[in-house]
C-alpha positions as CSV (number, residue, x, y, z in Angstrom):
1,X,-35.9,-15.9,-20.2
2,X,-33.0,-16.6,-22.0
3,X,-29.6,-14.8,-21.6
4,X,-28.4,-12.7,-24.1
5,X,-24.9,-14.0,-24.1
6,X,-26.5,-17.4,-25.4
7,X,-26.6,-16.0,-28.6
8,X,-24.2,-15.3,-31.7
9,X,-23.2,-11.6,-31.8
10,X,-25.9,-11.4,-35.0
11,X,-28.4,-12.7,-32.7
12,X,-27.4,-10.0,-30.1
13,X,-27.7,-7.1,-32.4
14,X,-31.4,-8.1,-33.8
15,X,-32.8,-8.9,-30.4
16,X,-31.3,-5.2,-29.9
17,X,-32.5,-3.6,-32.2
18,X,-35.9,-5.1,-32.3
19,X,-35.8,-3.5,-28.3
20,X,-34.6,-0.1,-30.1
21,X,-38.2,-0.3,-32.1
22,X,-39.9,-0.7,-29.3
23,X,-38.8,2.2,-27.8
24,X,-39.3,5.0,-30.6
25,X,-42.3,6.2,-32.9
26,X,-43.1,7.9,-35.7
27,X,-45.2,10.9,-36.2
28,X,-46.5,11.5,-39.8
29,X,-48.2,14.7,-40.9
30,X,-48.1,18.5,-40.6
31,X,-45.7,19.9,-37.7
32,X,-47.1,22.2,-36.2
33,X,-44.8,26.0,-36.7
34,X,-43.3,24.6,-39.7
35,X,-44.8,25.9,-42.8
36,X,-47.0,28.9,-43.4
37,X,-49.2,30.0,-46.0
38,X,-48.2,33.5,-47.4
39,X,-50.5,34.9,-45.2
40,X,-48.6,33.5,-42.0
41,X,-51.3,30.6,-41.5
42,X,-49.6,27.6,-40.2
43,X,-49.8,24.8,-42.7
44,X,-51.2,22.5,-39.6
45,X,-54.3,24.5,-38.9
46,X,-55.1,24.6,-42.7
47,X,-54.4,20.7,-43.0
48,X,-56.9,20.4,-39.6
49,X,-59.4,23.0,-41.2
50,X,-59.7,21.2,-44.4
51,X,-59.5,17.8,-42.7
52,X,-62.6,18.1,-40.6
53,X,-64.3,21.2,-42.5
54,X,-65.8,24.6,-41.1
55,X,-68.0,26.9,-41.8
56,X,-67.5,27.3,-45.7
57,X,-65.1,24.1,-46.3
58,X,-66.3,20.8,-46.7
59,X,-64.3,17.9,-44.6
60,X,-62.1,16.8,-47.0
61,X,-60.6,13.7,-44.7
62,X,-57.3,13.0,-46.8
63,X,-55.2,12.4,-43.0
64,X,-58.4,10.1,-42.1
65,X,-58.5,8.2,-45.3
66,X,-54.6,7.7,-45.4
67,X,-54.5,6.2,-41.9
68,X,-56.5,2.9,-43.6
69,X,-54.4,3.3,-46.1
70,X,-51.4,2.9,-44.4
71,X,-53.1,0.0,-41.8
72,X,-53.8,-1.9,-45.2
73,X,-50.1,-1.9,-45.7
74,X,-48.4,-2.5,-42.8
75,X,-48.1,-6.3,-42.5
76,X,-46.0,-6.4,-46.1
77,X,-43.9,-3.2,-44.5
78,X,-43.0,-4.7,-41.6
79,X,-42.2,-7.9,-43.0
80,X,-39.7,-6.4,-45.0
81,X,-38.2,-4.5,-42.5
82,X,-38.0,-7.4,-39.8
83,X,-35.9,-8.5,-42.9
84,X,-33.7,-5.7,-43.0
85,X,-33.1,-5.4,-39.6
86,X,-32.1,-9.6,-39.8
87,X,-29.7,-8.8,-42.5
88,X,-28.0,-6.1,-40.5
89,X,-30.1,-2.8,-40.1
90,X,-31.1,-0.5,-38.0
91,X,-34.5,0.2,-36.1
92,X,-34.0,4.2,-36.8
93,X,-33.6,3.3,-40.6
94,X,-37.3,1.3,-40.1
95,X,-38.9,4.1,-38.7
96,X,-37.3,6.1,-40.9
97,X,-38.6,4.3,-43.9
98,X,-42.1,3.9,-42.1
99,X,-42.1,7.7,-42.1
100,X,-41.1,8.0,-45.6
101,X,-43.8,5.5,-46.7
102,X,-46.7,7.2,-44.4
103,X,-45.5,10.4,-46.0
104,X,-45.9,9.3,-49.5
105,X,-49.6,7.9,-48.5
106,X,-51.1,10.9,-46.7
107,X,-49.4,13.1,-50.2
108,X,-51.2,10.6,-52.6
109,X,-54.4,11.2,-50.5
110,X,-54.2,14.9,-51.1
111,X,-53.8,14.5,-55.0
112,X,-55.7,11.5,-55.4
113,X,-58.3,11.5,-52.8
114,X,-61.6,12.2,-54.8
115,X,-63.4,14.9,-52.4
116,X,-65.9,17.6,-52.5
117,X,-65.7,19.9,-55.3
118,X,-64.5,22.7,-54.4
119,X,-67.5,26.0,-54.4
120,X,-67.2,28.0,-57.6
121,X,-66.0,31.0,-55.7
122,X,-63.0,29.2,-54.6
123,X,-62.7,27.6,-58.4
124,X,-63.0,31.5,-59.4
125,X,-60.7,32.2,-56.7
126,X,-57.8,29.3,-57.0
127,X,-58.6,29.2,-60.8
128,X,-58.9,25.1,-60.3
129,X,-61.8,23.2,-59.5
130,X,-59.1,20.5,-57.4
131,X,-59.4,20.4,-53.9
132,X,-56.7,20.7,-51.4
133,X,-54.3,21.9,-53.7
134,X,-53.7,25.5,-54.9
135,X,-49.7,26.3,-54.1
136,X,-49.2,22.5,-53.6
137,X,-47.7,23.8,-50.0
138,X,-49.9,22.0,-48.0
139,X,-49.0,18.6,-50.2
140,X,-45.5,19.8,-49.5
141,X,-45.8,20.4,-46.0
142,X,-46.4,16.7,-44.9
143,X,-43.4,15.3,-42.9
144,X,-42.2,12.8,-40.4
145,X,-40.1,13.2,-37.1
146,X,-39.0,9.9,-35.6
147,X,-38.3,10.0,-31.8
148,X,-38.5,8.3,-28.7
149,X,-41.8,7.3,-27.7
150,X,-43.2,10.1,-25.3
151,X,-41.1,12.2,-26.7
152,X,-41.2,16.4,-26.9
């Protein structure tokens, strides 16, 4: 193995950071306790109830579905960010921007995503025939926490 002090002080600070990514993740959906429907439903447990489907709802796999989406792209992402980090940045912006991207995937999936109609009672209900959006709360509710891997 080669010594770090073989290396420019760049050199140094990529090999350093590219250890900093190794060591941290990023979680990407609904955080659990964070948002609540006006009836005090956690925003998780409707994402997971409309993600798999129950009794009277449909799966409707919008998490499921952006997970390939986000595979698809993350060759081109990571390219770009190897870049970054190169040029001077930081692994904490990467992941940060990883979060931001895998955000804006899983909230095009929920507007986008082309699922079950919803039953007319909801329609009558909601007074929209879209699924997974009534308030837009749940679309609103997606989020990212970047931490150390293992985390709490």
């Amino acid at each position: 193995m080669i010594k770090l002090d073989y290396y420019t002080p760049k050199g140094r600070r990529f090999l350093n950071e590219l250890g900093n990514l190794r060591k941290m993740e990023v979680l990407v959906g609904f955080l659990q306790g964070e948002n609540s429907d006006d009836n005090g439903v956690d925003i998780a447990e409707i994402a997971t109830a409309n993600e798999y489907g129950t009794a009277h709802i449909p799966p409707r796999p919008f998490m499921r579905m952006s997970i390939s989406d986000i595979n698809d792209r993350l060759p081109a992402f990571w390219k770009g960010e190897l870049k970054r980090v190169m040029d001077g940045g930081t692994a904490e912006n990467a992941m940060n921007r990883l979060g931001v991207m895998a955000k804006g995937v899983i909230q095009n999936k929920i507007t986008t995503g082309g699922f079950a109609a919803n039953a007319e009672s909801t329609i009558a209900k909601k007074g929209s025939s879209k699924p997974l959006i009534e308030t837009g709360r749940m679309r609103a509710s997606v989020n990212y926490l970047v931490r150390k891997k293992g985390g709490d």
